[in-house]
N, C-alpha and C positions, 0 to 999 in steps of 0.2 A: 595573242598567242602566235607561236612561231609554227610555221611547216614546211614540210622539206620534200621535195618527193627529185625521182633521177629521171632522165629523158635520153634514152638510146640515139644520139646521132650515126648519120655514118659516118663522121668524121671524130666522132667522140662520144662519154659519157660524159650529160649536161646534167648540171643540180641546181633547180628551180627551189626559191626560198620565195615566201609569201609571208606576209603579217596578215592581218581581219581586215587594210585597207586597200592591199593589191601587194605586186611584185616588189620584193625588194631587192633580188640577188638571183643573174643564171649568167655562171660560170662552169668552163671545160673543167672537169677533175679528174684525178687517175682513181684507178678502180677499188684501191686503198683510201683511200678518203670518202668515199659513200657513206652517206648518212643514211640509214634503215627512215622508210618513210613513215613519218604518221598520218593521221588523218588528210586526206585531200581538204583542198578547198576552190569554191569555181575559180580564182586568179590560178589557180595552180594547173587547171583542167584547161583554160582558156588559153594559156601560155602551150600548152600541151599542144594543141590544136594548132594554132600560132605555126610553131616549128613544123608540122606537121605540113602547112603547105610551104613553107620557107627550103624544108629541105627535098621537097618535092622539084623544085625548081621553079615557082612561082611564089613572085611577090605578093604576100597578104594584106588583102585591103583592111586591115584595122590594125589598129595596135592594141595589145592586152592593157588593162588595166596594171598601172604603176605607182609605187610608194617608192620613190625612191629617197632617199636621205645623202643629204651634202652640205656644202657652200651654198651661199646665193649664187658667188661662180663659177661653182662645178655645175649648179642647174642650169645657168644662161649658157655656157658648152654642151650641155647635154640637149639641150632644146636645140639647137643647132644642128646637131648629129643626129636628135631625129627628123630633121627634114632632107636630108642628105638620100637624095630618089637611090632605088634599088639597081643596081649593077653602077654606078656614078662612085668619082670619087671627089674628096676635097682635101686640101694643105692645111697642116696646122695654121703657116701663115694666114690663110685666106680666112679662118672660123677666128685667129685674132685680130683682122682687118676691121671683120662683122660686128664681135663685139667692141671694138673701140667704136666702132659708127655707131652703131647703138646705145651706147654708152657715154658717149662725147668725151670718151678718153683723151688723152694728147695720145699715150703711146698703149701698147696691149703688146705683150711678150709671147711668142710662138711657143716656146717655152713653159711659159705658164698656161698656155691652151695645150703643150701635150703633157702637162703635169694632173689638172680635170679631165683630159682623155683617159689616161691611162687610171682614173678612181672611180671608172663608170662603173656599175656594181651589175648594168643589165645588159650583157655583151650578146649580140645578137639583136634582138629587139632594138636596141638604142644602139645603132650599126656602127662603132668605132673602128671597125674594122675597114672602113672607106676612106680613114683618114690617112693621108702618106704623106713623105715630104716633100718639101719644093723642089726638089728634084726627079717625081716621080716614083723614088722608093720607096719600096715599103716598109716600115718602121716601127717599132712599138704596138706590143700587143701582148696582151697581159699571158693568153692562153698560148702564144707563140707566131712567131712567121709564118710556120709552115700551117696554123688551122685559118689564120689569116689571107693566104695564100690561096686555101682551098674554099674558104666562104666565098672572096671575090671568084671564084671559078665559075662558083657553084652559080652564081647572079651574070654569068658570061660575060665579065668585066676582062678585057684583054690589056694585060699588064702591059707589052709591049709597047702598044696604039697608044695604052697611056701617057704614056713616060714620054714616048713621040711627042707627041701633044704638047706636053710640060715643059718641055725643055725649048718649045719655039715658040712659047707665048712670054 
């Protein structure tokens, strides 16, 4: 069974989707796209919680339970992104470095690492929002730049210092 329920950010209305084995979907929506909620369910209640201290301005020590569905290598990207610490950021190149090491690839395409960033279905939770590009920019993000912008705020990530950083390594 499917369920749906919305999650009032300040930077947005979130719509947490669950199956009977955990999360499978919370993305930003406009207010025209709400799904009338049905029955809760504890991943739905947990996630709840979750955002709860995330937009508090502290990082939650656990992660909700997750179903998520993909590729084998949208999953080995998304495991990637969740280890990606709270207020930190990483390059596409650097999560394609990772998985060619891992992998014993020859080559791994930056590109096809922001092809599975951008089909992560649990944005927030699974922090794609940390990812930017080799130049420090900030790039692709399904719900937009500018809530992109404000998650990294909200984890006191100083885009400036970043990109500082980026550009002299």
């Amino acid at each position: 069974m499917k369920y749906f329920d919305i999650y009032v950010s300040p930077i947005g209305i979130i719509q947490i989707e669950s199956d009977d084995n955990g999360i499978t979907g919370i993305r930003f929506i406009k207010k025209s796209e709400i799904i009338v909620s049905n029955t809760r369910n504890i991943y739905i209640e947990e996630v709840k919680n979750w955002l709860d201290v995330y937009f508090s301005g502290i990082n939650p020590d656990f992660i909700p339970h997750l179903n998520m569905q993909g590729t084998d290598f949208q999953k080995r990207v998304w495991e990637i992104l969740k280890n990606i610490p709270y207020g930190k950021t990483i390059t596409y190149k650097a999560i394609a470095s990772e998985i060619k090491r891992k992998c014993g690839a020859e080559r791994m395409s930056a590109q096809a690492v922001g092809g599975a960033v951008a089909k992560n279905p649990v944005l927030i939770v699974v922090p794609c929002h940390r990812v930017i590009g080799s130049d420090g920019k900030l790039t692709g993000y399904s719900a937009g730049i500018n809530i992109k912008e404000k998650l990294l705020k909200l984890e006191k990530y100083s885009i400036q210092k970043e990109i500082a950083a980026n550009l002299y390594q």
